[in-house]
C-alpha positions as CSV (number, residue, x, y, z in Angstrom):
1,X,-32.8,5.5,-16.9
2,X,-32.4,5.7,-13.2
3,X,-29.5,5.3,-11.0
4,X,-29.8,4.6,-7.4
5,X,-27.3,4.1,-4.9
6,X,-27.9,2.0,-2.0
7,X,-26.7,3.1,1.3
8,X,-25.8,0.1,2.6
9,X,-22.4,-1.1,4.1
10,X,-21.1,-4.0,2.1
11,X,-19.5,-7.3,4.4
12,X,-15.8,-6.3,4.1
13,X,-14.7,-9.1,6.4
14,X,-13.3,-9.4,10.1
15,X,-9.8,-8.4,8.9
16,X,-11.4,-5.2,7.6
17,X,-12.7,-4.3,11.1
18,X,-10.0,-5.3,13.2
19,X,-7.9,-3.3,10.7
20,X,-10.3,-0.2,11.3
21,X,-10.7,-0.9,15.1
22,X,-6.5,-1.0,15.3
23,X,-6.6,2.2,13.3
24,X,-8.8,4.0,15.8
25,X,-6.7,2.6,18.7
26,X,-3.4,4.1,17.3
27,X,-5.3,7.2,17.0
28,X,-6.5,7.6,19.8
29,X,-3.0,6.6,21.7
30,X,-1.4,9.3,19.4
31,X,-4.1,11.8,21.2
32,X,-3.0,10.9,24.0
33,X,0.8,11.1,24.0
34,X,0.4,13.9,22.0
35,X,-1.4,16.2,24.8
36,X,1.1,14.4,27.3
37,X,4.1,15.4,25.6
38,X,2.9,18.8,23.7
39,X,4.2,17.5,20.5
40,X,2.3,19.2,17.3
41,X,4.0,16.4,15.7
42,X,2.1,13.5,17.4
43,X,-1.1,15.6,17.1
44,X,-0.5,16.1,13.3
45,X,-0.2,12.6,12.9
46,X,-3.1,11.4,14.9
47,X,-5.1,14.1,11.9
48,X,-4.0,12.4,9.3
49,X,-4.6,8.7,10.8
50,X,-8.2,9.6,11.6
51,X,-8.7,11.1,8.2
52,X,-7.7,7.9,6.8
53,X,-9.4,6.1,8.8
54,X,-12.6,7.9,8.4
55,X,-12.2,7.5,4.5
56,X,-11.9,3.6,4.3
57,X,-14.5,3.1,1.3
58,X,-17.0,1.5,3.4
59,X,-19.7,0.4,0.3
């Protein structure tokens, strides 16, 4: 019995990709400020936000 995966990316909506898209934005502001203001705090966070954003089940 095989098993096959398809590597497709299902239709998650235009909520799902503005949601993603708004995601990035915030990131990449967070980048931003962060270098502006040296904070390792903003920085940290702007990690963590892309990790989660990179990790949105996408099949």
């Amino acid at each position: 019995m095989a098993h096959t995966h398809n590597p497709t990316i299902a239709n998650h909506g235009k909520a799902f990709m503005i949601g993603i898209l708004l995601n990035t934005a915030y990131v990449v502001a967070e980048i931003i400020y962060g270098l502006i203001a040296r904070s390792s705090a903003l920085m940290a966070d702007a990690g963590h936000n892309a990790k989660d954003v990179l990790t949105f089940n996408l099949d």
